[in-house]
C-alpha positions as CSV (number, residue, x, y, z in Angstrom):
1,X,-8.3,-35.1,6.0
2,X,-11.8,-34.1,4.5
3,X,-14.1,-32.4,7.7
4,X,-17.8,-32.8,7.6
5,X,-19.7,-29.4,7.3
6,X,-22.8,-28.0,7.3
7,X,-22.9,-24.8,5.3
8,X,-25.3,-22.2,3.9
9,X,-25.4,-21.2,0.1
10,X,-26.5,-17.7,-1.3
11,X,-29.8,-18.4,-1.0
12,X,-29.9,-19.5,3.0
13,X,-30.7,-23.2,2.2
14,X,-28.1,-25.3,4.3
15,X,-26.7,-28.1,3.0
16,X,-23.9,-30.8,3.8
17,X,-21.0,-32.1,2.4
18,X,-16.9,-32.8,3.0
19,X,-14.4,-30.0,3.3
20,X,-10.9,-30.3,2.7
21,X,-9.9,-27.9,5.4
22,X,-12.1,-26.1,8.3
23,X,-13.3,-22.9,6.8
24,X,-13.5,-21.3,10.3
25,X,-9.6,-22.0,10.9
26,X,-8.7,-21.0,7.3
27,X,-10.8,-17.5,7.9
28,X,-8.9,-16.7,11.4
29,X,-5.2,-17.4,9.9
30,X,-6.7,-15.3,7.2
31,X,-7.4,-12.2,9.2
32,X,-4.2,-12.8,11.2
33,X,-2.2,-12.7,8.4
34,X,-3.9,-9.7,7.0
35,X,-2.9,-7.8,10.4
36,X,0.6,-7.0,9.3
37,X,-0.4,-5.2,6.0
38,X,-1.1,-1.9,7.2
39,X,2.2,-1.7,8.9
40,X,4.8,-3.0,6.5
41,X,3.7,-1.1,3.6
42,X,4.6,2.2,5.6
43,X,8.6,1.1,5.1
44,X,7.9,0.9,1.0
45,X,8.9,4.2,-1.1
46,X,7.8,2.7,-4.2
47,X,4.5,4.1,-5.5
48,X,0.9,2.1,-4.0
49,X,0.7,1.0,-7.7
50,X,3.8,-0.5,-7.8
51,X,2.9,-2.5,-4.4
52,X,-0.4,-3.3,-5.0
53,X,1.2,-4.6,-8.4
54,X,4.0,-7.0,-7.1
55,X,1.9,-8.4,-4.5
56,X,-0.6,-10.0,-6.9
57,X,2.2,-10.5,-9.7
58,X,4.5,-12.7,-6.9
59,X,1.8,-15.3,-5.6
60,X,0.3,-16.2,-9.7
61,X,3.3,-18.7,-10.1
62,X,1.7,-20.3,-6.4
63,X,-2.1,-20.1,-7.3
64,X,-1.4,-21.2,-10.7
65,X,0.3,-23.9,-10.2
66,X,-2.1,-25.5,-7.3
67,X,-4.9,-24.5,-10.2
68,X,-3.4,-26.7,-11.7
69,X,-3.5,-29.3,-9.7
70,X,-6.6,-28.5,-8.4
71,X,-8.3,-29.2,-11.8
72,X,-12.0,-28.2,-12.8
73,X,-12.7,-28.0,-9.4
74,X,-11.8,-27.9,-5.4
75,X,-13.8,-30.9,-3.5
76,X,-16.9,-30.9,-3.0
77,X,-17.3,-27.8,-4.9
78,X,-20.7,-28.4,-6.5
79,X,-23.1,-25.9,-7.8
80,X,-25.9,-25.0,-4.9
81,X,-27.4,-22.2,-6.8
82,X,-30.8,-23.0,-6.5
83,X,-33.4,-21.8,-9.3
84,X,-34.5,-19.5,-7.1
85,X,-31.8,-17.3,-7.1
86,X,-32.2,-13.7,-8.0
87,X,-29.8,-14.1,-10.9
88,X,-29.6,-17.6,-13.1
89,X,-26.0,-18.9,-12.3
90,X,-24.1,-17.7,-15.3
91,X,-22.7,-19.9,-18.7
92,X,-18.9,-19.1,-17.5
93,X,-18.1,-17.4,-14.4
94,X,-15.2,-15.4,-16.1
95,X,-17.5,-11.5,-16.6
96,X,-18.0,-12.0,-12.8
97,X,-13.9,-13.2,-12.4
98,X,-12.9,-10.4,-14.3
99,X,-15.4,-7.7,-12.7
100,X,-14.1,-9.3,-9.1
101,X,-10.4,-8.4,-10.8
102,X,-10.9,-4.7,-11.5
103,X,-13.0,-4.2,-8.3
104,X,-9.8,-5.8,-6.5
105,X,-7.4,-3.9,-8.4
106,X,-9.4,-0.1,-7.4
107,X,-9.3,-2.0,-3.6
108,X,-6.0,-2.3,-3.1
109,X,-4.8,1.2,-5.2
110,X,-6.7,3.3,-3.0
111,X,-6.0,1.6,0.5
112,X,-2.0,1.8,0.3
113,X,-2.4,5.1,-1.5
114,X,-4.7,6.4,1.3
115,X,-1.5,5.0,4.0
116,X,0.7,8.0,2.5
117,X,-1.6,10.8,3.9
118,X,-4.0,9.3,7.1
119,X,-2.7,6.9,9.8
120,X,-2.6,2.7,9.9
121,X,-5.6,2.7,12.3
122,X,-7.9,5.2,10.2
123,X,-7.0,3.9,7.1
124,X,-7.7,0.2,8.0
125,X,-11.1,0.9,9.9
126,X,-12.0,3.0,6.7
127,X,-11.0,-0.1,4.6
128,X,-12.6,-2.6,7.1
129,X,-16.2,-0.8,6.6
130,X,-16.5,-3.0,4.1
131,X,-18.5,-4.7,5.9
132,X,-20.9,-2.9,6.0
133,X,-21.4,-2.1,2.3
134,X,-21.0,-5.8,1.6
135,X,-24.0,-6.6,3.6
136,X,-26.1,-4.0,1.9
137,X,-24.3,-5.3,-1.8
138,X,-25.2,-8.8,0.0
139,X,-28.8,-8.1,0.0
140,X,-29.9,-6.8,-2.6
141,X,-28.0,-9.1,-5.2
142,X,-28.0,-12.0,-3.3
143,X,-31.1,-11.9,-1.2
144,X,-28.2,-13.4,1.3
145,X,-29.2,-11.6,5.1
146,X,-27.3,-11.8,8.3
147,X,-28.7,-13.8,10.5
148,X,-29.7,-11.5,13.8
149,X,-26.9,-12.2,15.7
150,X,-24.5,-12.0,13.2
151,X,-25.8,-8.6,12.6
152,X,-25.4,-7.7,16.2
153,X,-22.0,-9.1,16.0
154,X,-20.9,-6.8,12.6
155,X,-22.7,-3.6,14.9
156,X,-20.4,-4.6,17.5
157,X,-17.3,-5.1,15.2
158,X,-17.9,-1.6,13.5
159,X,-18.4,0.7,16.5
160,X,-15.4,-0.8,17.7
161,X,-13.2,-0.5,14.6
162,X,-14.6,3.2,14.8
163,X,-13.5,3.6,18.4
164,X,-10.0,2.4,17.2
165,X,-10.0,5.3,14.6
166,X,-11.7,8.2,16.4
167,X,-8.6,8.6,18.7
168,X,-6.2,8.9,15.8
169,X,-8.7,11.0,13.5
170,X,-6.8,14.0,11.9
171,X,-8.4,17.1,10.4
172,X,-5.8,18.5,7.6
173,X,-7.2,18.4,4.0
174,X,-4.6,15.6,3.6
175,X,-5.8,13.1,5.9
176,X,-9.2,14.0,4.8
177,X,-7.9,13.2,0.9
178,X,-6.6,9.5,2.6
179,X,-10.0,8.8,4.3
180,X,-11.5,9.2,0.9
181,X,-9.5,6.8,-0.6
182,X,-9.7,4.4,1.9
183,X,-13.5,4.4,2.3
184,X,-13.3,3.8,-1.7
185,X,-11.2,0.7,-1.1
186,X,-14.2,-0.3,1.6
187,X,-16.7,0.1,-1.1
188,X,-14.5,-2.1,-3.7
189,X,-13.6,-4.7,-1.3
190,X,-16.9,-5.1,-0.4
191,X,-17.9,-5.5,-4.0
192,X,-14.9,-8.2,-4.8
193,X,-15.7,-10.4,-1.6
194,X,-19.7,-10.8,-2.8
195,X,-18.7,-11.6,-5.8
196,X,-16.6,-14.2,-4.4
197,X,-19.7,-15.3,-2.9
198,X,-21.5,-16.1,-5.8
199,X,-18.5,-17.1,-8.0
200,X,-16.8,-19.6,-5.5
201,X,-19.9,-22.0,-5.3
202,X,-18.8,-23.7,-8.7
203,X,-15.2,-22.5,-9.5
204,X,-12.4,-23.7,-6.9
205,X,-10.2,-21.8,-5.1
206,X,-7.0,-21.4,-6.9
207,X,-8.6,-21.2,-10.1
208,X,-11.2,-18.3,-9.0
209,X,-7.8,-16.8,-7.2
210,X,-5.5,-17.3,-10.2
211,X,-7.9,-15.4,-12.6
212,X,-9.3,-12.6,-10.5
213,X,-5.4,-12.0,-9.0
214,X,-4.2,-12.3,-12.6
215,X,-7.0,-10.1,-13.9
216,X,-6.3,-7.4,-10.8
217,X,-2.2,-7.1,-11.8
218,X,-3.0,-6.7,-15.5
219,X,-5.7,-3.4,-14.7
220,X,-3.2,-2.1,-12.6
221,X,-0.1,-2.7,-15.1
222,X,-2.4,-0.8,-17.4
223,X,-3.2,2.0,-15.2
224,X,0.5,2.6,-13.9
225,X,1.1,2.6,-17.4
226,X,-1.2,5.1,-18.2
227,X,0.3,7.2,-14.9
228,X,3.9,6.3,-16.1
229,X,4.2,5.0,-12.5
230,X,7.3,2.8,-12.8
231,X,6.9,-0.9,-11.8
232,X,10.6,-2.0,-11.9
233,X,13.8,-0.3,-10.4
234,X,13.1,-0.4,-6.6
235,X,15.3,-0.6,-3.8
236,X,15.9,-3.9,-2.2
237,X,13.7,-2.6,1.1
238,X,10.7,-2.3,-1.5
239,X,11.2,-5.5,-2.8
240,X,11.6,-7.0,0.5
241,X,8.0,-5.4,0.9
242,X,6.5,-6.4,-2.4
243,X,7.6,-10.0,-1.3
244,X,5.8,-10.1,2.6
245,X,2.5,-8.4,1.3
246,X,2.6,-11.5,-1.3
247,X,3.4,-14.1,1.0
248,X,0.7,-13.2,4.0
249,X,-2.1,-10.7,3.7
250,X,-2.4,-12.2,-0.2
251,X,-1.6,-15.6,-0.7
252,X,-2.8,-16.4,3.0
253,X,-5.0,-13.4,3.9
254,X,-6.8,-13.0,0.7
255,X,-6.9,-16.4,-0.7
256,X,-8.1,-18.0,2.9
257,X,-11.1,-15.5,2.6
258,X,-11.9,-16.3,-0.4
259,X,-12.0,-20.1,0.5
260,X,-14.1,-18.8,3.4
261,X,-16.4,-17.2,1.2
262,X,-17.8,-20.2,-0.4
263,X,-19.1,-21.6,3.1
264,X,-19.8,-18.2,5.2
265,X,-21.7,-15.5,3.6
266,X,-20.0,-12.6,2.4
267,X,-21.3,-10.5,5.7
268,X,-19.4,-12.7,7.9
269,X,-16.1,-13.1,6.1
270,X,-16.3,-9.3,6.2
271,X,-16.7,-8.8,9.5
272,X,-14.4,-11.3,10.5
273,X,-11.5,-8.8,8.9
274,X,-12.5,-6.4,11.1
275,X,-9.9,-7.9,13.1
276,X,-7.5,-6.5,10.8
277,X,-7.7,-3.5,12.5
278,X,-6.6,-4.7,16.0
279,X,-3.7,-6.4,15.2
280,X,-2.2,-3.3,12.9
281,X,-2.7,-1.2,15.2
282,X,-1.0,-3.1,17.6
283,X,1.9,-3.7,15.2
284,X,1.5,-0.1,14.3
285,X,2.0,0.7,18.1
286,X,5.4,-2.4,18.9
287,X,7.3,-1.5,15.4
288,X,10.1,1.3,16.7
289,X,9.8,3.1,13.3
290,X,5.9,3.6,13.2
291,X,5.1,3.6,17.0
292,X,1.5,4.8,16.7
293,X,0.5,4.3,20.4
294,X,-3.5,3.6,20.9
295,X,-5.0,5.7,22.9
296,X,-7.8,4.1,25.5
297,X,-10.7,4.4,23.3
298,X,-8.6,2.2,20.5
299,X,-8.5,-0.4,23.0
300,X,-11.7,-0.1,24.2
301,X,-12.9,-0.6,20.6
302,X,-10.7,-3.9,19.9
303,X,-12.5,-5.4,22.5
304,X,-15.7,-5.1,20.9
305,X,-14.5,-5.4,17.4
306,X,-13.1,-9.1,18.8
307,X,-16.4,-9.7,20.7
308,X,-18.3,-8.6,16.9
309,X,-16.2,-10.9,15.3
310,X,-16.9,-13.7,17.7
311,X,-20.8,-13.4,17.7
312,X,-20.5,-13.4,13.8
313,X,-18.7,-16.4,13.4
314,X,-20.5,-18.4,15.8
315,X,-24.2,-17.3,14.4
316,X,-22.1,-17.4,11.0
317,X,-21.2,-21.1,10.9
318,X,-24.1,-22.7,10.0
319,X,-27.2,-25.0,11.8
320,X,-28.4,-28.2,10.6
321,X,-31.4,-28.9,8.3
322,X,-33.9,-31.1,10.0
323,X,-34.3,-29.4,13.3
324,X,-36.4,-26.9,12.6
325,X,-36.1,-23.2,12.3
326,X,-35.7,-20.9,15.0
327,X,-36.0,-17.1,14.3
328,X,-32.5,-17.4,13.2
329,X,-33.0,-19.7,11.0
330,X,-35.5,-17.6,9.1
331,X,-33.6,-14.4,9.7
332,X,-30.9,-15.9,7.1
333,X,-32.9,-16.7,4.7
């Protein structure tokens, strides 16, 4: 059953047309099935290349397939690139599908390589600043700005997600070796998601997921190769690994965002993630074998990265044309 949205494109004009699903349900199932990530991949021994391999490799036979299906294009997927876009919608979106690939690739390398020396919760938050860097990536390229209150609401979110962190901060050379990785997989994601932005308003969903997932598993086939980091020979635990990380935080989590992305800006999808951190650490904390407790402070932050994420999704989800502009409504543009 199509739903009747209002939605703003990359350049902050607003504009109407049918959706197949609700974006705004799609993103929340996507962050909730992000949360469970973090914690699983700490009961893998294979190496992060080998994860972040299998867990693009095992959903390609899904988003092909519904690419497929899909043909040319998802409903009501039109181009809404105005000429007055800061760059001229490109001939073929495949540089930017393949530049989304690599940047994907580096993403998920250095998160589940930096869960081998720092904790879930700093790792996560270090991920999830993303946000932050996508807004900045947002602007420039996209002339795309939060609208004030969404900017409040990503504020909010990232205090909190730092509140979540500071209690399990660690100072050994190691954990400071994971942070760096993980705030280079914040810097990545953040590139890959406004990308997405740009990409997804004239390419449909499983076709823009097939390529960039297919492009991502290729760059790191190549680069385990060139590490002569095994792919194959695991035990059945990894596998059983390799096979949840594909099912939820990429075939739900990532693929749900990036059907997000193509009616909420890049900032808000972002920050929306920030729940990600809230719900691994609270798996982090419930799962016997992990049992990272949060400490007050941790808790203390998840209330505000939830209240962030709330004031970003309501400012986020579009007004319509016709009824003048409040300061908002000029903010975003």
């Amino acid at each position: 059953m199509e739903r009747a949205i209002w939605t703003h494109t990359v350049t902050g004009a607003t504009s109407y047309f049918h959706a197949p699903m609700s974006p705004l349900l799609v993103l929340i199932v996507a962050v909730l099935a992000t949360t469970y990530a973090g914690p699983i991949v700490r009961f893998a021994a294979a190496p992060a290349l080998a994860i972040a391999f299998w867990r693009l490799v095992l959903v390609l036979p899904v988003t092909g397939g519904l690419a497929v299906l899909e043909g040319s294009r998802e409903p009501g997927a039109g181009s809404r690139i105005s000429p007055v876009t800061p760059l001229p919608a490109p001939g073929s979106p495949l540089p930017l599908m393949t530049l989304s690939g690599l940047l994907l690739a580096l993403h998920f390398w250095s998160w589940i390589a930096s869960l081998r020396f720092t904790a879930v919760a700093s790792s996560v938050v270090l991920v999830s600043l993303k946000s932050v860097f996508a807004w900045g990536f947002a602007a420039v390229w996209l002339r795309e700005h939060p609208t004030r209150t969404e900017a409040w609401g990503i504020v909010l979110a990232v205090i909190g997600a730092s509140l979540i962190g500071l209690g399990d901060a660690r100072l050994s050379l190691g954990a400071f070796g994971g942070d760096v990785l993980a705030l280079l997989g914040a810097v990545t994601g953040a590139g890959y998601y406004v990308i997405g932005r740009r990409v997804r308003q004239t390419v449909g969903i499983w076709r823009y997921a097939t390529g960039v997932y297919a492009v991502a598993a290729a760059a790191l086939a190549l680069l385990a190769l060139a590490r002569r980091t095994p792919l194959v020979g695991f035990a059945g635990r990894d596998w059983a690994v390799f096979a949840a990380m594909a099912a939820g935080p990429m075939l739900v989590g990532h693929t749900g965002m990036n059907y997000a992305l193509r009616h909420f800006r890049a900032t808000t999808v972002n920050v929306a993630a920030l729940g990600e951190p809230v719900g691994a650490t609270v798996l982090a904390w419930l799962i016997p074998a992990i049992h990272e407790a949060p400490r007050a402070m941790a808790l203390a932050g998840g209330v505000l990265v939830l209240l962030g994420i709330t004031l970003s999704l309501t400012a986020g989800n579009g007004k319509r044309p016709g009824r003048g502009r409040g300061r908002e409504g000029s903010d975003a543009r």
